[in-house]
C-alpha positions as CSV (number, residue, x, y, z in Angstrom):
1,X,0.0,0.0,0.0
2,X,1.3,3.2,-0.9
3,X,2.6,6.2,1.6
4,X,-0.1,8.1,-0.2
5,X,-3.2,6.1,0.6
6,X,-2.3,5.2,4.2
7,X,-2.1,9.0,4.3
8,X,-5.7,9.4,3.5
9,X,-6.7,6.6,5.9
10,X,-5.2,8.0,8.8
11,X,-6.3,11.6,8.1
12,X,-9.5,10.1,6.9
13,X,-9.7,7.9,10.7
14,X,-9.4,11.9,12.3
15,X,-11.7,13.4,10.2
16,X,-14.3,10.6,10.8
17,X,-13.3,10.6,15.0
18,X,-13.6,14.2,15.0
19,X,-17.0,13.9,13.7
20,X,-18.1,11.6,15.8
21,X,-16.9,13.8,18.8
22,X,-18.9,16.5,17.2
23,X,-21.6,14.5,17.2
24,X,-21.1,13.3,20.9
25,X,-20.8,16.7,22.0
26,X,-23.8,17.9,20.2
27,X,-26.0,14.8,21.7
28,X,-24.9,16.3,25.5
29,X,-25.3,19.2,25.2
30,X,-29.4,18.5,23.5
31,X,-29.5,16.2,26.7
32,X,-28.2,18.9,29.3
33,X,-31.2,21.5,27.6
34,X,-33.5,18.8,27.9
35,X,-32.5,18.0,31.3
36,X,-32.6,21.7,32.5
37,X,-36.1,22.1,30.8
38,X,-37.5,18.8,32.4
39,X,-36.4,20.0,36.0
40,X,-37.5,23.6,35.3
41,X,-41.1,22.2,34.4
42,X,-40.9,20.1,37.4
43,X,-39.5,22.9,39.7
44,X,-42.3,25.3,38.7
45,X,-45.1,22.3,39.0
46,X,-43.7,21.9,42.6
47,X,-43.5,25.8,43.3
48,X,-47.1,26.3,42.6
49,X,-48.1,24.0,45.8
50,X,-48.3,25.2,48.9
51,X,-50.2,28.9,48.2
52,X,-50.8,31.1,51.6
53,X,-54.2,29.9,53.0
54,X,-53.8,26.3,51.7
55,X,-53.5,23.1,53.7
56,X,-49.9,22.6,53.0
57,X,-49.1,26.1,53.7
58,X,-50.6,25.4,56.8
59,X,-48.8,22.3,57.8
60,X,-45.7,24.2,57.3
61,X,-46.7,26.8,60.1
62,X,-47.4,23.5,62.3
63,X,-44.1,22.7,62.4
64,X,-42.2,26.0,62.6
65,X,-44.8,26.8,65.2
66,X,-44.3,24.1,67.2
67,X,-40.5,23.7,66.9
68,X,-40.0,27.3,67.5
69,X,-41.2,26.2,71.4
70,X,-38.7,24.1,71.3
71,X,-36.2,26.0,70.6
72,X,-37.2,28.2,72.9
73,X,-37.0,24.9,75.1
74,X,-33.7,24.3,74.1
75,X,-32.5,27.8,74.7
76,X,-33.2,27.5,78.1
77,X,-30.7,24.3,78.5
78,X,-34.3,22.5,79.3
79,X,-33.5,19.5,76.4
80,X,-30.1,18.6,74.4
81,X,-29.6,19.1,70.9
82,X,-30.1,15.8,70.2
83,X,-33.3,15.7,71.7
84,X,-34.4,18.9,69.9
85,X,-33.5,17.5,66.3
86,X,-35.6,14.3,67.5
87,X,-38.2,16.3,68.4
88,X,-38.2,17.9,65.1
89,X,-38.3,14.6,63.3
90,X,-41.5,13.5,65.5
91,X,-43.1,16.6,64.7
92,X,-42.3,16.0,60.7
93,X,-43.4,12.1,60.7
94,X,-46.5,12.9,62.4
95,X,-47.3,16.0,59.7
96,X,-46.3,14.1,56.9
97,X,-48.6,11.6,56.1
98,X,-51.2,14.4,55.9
99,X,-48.5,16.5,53.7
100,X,-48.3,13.9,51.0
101,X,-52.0,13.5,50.8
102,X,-52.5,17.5,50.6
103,X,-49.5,17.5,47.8
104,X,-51.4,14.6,45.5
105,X,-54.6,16.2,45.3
106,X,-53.0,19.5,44.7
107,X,-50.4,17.5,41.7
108,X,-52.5,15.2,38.7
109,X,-49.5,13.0,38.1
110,X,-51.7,11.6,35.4
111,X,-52.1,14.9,33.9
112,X,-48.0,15.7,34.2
113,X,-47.0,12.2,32.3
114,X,-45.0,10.8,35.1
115,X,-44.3,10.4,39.3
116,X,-43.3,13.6,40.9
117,X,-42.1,13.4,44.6
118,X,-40.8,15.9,46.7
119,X,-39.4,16.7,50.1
120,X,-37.3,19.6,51.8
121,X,-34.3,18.3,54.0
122,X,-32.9,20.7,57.1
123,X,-29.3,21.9,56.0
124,X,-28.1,24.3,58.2
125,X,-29.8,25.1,61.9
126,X,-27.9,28.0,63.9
127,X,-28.4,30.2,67.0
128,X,-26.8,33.8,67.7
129,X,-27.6,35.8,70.2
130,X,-25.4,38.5,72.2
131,X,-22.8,36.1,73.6
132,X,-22.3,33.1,71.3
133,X,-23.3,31.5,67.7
134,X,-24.4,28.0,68.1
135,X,-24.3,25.7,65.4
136,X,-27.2,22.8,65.8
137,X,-26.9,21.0,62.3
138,X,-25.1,21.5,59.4
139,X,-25.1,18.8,56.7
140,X,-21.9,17.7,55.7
141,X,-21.2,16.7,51.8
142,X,-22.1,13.2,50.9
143,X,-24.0,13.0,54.3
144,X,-27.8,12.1,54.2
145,X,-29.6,14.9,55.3
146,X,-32.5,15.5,57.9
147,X,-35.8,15.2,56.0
148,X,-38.3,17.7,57.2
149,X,-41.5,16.5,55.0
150,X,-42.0,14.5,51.9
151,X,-41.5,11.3,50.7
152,X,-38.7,8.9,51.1
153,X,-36.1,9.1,48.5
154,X,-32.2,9.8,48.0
155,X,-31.4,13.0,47.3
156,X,-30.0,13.8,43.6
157,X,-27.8,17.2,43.2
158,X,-29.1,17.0,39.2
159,X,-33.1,17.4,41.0
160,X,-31.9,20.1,43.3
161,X,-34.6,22.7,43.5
162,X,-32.4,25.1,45.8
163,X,-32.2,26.2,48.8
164,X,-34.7,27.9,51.1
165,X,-33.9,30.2,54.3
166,X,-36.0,31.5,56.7
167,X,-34.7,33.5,59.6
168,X,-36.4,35.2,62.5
169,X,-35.9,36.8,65.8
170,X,-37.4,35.4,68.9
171,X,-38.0,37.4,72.3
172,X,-39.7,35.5,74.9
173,X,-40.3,36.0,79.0
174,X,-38.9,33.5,81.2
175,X,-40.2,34.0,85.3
176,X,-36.7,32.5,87.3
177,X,-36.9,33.1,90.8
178,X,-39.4,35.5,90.6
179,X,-37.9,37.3,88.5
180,X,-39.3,38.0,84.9
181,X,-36.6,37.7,82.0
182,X,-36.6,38.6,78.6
183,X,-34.7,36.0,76.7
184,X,-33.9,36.9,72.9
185,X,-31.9,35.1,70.0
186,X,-32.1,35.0,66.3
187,X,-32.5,31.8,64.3
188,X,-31.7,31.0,60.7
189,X,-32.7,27.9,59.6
190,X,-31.9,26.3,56.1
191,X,-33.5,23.8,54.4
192,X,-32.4,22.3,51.0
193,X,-35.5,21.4,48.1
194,X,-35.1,17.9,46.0
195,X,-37.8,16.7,43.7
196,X,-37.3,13.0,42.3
197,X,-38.8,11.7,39.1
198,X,-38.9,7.6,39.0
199,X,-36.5,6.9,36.0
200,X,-36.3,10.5,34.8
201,X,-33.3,10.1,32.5
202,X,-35.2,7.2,30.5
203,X,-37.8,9.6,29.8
204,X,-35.4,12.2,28.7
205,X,-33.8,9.5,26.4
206,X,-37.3,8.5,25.3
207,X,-38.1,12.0,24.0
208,X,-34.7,12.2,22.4
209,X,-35.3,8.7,21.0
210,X,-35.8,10.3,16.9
211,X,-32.6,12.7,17.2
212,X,-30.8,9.1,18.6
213,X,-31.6,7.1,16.3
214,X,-31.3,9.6,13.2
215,X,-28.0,10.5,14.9
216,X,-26.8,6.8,15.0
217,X,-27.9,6.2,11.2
218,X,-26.0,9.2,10.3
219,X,-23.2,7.6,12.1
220,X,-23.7,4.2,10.8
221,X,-23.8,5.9,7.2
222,X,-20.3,7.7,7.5
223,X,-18.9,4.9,8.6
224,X,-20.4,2.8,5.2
225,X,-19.4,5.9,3.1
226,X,-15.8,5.6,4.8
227,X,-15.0,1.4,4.2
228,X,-16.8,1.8,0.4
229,X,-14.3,4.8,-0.5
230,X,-11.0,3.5,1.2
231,X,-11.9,0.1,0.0
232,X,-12.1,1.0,-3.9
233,X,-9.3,3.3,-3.9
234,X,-7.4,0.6,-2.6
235,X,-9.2,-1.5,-5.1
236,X,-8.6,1.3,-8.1
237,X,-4.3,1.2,-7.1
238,X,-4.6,-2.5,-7.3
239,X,-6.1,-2.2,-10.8
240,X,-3.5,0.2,-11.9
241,X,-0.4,-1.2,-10.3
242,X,-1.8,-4.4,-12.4
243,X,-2.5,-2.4,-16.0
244,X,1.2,-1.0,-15.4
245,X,2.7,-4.4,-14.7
246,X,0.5,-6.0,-17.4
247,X,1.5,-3.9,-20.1
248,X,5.3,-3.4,-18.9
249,X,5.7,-7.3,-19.1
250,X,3.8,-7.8,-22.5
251,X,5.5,-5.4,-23.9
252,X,9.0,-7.0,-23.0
253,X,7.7,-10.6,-24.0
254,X,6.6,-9.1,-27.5
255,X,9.8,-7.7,-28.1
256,X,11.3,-11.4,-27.9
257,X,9.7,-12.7,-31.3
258,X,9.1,-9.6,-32.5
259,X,13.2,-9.4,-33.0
260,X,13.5,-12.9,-34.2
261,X,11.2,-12.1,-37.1
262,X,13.1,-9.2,-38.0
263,X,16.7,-11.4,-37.7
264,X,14.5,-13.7,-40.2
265,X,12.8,-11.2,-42.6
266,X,17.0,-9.7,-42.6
267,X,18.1,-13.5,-43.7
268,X,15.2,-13.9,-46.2
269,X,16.3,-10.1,-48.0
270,X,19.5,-11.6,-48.3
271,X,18.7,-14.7,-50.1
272,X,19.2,-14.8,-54.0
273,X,16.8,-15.8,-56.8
274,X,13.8,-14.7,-54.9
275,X,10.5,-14.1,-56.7
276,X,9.2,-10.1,-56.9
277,X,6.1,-11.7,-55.0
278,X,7.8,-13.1,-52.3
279,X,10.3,-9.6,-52.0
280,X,7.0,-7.6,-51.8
281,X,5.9,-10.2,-49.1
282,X,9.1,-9.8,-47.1
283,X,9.2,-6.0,-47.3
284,X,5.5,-6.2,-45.8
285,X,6.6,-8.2,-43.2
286,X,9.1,-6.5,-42.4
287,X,7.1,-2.8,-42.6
288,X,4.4,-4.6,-40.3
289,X,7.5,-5.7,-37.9
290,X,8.8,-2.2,-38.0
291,X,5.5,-0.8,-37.3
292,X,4.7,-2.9,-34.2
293,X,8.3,-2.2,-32.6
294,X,7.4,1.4,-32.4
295,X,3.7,0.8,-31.3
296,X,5.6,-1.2,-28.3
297,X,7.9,1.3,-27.6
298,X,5.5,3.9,-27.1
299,X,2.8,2.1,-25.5
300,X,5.9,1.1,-22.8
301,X,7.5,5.1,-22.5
302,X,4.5,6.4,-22.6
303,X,2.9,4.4,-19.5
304,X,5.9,5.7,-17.4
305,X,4.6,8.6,-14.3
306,X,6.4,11.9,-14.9
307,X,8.2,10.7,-11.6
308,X,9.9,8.1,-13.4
309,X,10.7,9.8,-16.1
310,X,14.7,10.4,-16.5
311,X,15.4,14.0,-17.7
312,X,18.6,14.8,-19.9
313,X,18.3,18.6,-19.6
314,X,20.4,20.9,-21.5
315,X,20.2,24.7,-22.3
316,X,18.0,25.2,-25.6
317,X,17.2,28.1,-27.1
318,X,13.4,29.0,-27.4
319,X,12.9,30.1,-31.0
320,X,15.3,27.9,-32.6
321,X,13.5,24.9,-30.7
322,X,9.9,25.5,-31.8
323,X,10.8,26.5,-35.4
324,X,12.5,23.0,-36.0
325,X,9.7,21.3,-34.3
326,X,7.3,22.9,-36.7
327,X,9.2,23.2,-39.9
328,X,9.0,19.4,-39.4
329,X,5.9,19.3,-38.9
330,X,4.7,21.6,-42.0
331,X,6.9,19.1,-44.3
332,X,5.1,15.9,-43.1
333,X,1.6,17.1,-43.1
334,X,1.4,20.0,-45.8
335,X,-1.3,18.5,-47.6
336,X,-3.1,17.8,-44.9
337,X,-3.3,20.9,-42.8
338,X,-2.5,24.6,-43.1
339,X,0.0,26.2,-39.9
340,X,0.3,29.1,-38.9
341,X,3.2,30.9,-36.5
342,X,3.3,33.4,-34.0
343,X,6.9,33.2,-32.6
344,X,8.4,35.6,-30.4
345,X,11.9,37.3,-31.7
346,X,13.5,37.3,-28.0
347,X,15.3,34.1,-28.6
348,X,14.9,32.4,-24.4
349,X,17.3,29.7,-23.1
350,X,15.7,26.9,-22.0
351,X,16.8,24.5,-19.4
352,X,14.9,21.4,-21.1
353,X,15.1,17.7,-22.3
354,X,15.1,18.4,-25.9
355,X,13.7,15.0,-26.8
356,X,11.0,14.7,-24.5
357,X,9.8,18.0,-24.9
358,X,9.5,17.9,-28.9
359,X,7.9,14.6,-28.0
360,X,5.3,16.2,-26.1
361,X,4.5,19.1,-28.5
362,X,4.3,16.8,-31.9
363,X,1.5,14.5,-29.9
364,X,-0.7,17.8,-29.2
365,X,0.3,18.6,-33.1
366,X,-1.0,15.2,-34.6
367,X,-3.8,14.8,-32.3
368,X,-5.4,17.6,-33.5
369,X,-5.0,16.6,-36.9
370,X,-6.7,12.9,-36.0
371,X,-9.4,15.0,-34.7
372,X,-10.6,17.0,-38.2
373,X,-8.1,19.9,-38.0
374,X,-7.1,21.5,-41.6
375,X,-5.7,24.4,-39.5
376,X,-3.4,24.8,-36.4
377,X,-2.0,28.3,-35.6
378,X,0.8,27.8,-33.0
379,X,1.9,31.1,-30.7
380,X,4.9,31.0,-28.7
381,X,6.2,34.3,-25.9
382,X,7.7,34.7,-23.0
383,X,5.2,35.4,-20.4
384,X,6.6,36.8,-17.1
385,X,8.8,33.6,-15.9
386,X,7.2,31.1,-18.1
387,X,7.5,30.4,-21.9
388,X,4.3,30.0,-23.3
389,X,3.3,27.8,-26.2
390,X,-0.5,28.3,-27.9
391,X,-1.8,25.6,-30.3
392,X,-5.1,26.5,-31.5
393,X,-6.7,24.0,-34.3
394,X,-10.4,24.2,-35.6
395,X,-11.1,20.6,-35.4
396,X,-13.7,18.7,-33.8
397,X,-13.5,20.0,-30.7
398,X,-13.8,18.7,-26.8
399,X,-17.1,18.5,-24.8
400,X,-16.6,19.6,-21.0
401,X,-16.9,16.1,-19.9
402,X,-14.1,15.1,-21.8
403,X,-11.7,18.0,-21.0
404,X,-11.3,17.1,-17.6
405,X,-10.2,13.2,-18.5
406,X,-8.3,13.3,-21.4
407,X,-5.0,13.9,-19.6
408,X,-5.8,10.4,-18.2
409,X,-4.2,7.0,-19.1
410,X,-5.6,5.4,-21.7
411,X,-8.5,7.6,-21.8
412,X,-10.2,8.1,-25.7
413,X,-12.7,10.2,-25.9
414,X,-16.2,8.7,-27.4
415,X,-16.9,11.0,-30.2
416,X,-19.8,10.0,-32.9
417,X,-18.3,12.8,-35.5
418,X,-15.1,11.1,-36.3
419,X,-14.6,7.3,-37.4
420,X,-11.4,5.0,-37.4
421,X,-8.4,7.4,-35.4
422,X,-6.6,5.1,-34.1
423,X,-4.4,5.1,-30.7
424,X,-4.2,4.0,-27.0
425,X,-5.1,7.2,-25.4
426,X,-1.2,7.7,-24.0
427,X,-0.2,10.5,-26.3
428,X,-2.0,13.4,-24.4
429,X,-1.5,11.4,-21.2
430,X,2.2,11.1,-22.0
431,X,2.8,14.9,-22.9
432,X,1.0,16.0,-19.2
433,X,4.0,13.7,-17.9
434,X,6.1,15.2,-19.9
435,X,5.2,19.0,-19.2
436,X,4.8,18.1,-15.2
437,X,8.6,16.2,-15.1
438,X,9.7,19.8,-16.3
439,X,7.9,21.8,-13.5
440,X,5.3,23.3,-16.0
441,X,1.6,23.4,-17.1
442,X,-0.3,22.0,-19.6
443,X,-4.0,23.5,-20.1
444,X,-7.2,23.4,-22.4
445,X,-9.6,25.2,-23.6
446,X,-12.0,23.6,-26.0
447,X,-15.5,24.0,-27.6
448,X,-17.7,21.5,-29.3
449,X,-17.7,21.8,-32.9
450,X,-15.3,25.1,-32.6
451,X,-11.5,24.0,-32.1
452,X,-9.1,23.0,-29.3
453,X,-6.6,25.3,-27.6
454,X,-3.4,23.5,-25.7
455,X,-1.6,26.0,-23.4
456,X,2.4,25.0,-22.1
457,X,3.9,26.5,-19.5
458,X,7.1,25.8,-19.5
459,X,9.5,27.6,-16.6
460,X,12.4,29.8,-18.0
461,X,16.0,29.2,-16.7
């Protein structure tokens, strides 16, 4: 496997774990807003309860009423801490079964879709007055805390509905030995709010369900999408690295025989007393032979990468180069098609591989003459840093489609317009190699029915 592919894959592996932390991130955070919007409609359902006038309202004065006496109680050194808090707790047990009934009829849970309970814990109970601050209860993290009224659950710090504080200052008179006291202290006393929803997160996850599931197949499709593309490309190389090997080896086993009938058709020229018939049928053969060599050869340079390819380059100079490249031209094909030339007169040095090069620009000259040109009319400047060679023909023309493949292996355009040109689809392919191995461009420009236009780049020395 090439450096190239494993590339992809891993950067492809990031992409696609990215994404799917994207995605994770994005499924939270929709779960925290739901979350926050599920307690908030619970908090305000448990909020409305308890009006002033109502029977729960009223069970709440019960029990500060009656445990304010005992603080009072307390203050007084008449009963222990201990003893106060477990008065407290009588006090709550005995109110509570009448709170919970109060609290269903005043919450439809049929109505609200699901079981809301509720009760308020004591967090903090403290004492100051003039000489000292006493500190009755204070719930310590992770402790279990003194449940005033509700039901019987374990607190959750995701269904905390906050904290409530009521504080007050209490005078009473105290007769000791006669003698009337006034006795005053201030209380604060804390109590913490929990609601608690029977499986609350499943029905969080329930209303979630579509955006999980459409989620997941989203997933699941990326994922598909991934293997299919990693596994044709891989699939694709394979192909090539087979085509390349395939036509590198048949063309070096063809060569074999193709040699021994030339050695043969040699020994046959030289044999005497031969009939004209059979020296026409030799020179065939031997044409034929000829021919074939050179289809070989090219099919074999002109499947090598422009990374394989094995510059000579030597200092050329531009207006002598192209001239000789078309004067040639214009001799072989002057019945066939008219030129035209635009050369520059600033005569540029070249750092180039002369035969390559004139390779590549006599394959863009003959395959527009394949492809219905009469007329080619070649420009060639210096533009800025680059050397820049214009063959324009009015032949046949490329669709879009076509411009952006033919610079591929073994690619022929389909064309209904124009009947028995023959090739392999390497010449184009074999001139981009070319043009690339020498750091410069090769462009077109092309309109159906109106021409072709070839643009090379090549860089100045």
């Amino acid at each position: 496997m090439s450096r190239k592919i494993i590339l992809l894959i891993i950067a492809s592996i990031i992409g696609l774990i990215a994404l799917s932390y994207i995605q994770a991130r994005l499924i939270k955070n929709t779960y925290s807003l739901r979350k926050e919007a599920f307690t908030d409609n619970a908090s305000n359902t448990v909020s409305k309860i308890g009006s002033y006038g109502s029977p729960i309202d009223s069970i709440f004065d019960a029990i500060s009423d009656t445990f304010v006496k005992d603080l009072d109680r307390y203050n007084l050194n008449k009963i222990s801490s201990e003893q106060l808090l477990n008065r407290l707790r009588t006090i709550s047990d005995s109110l509570n079964p009448r709170f919970i009934k109060e609290y269903e009829k005043e919450i439809d849970f049929n109505d609200l879709g699901y079981n809301l309970k509720y009760h308020r814990q004591l967090k903090n109970l403290v004492i100051l007055d003039s000489l000292k601050t006493d500190t009755i209860f204070k719930r310590k993290k992770r402790e279990k805390g003194l449940k005033l009224i509700g039901y019987d659950f374990e607190s959750n710090s995701d269904l905390h509905l906050g904290t409530s504080t009521w504080e007050t200052n209490r005078t009473f008179e105290e007769i000791n030995e006669g003698k009337t006291e006034k006795i005053s202290y201030h209380i604060i006393f804390e109590t913490s709010n929990y609601i608690n929803i029977d499986d609350w997160e499943k029905i969080i996850l329930n209303e979630m369900r579509s955006l999980l599931i459409f989620s997941f197949c989203i997933f699941l499709f990326v994922i598909g999408l991934f293997y299919y593309s990693i596994k044709n490309l891989i699939t694709q190389k394979k192909i090539a690295d087979i085509k390349t090997d395939f036509v590198n080896n048949i063309t070096h086993e063809l060569k074999t025989p193709l040699s021994t009938l030339a050695l043969a058709t040699k020994i046959l020229k030289n044999e005497e007393h031969l009939s004209p018939m059979v020296v026409s049928t030799i020179g065939t053969i031997e044409r034929q032979n000829i021919r074939l060599q050179k289809l070989i050869d090219q099919v074999l340079n002109n499947s090598l990468g422009y990374k394989e390819l094995s510059l000579e380059k030597q200092p050329v100079q531009s207006v002598d180069f192209i001239s000789e490249i078309l004067n040639d031209f214009e001799v072989s094909h002057k019945e066939e098609v008219s030129l035209g030339k635009s050369i520059s007169n600033e005569n540029l040095e070249l750092s180039i591989d002369k035969f390559y090069t004139t390779t590549a620009i006599v394959n863009i000259l003959e395959n527009a003459v394949k492809y219905g040109a009469n007329k080619i009319e070649v420009t060639a400047k210096n533009d800025r840093d680059y050397w820049k060679i214009n063959i324009k023909d009015n032949g046949i023309g490329i669709s879009k489609k076509n411009q952006k493949l033919i610079f591929n292996k073994f690619y022929r355009a389909e064309n209904k317009d124009v009947h028995n040109v023959k090739g392999l689809g390497l010449g184009l392919y074999y001139s981009h190699q070319i043009i690339k191995a020498h750091n410069g461009s090769i462009k077109v420009e092309s309109e159906k029915g109106k021409g072709t236009t070839f643009t090379i780049a090549l860089p100045l020395k």
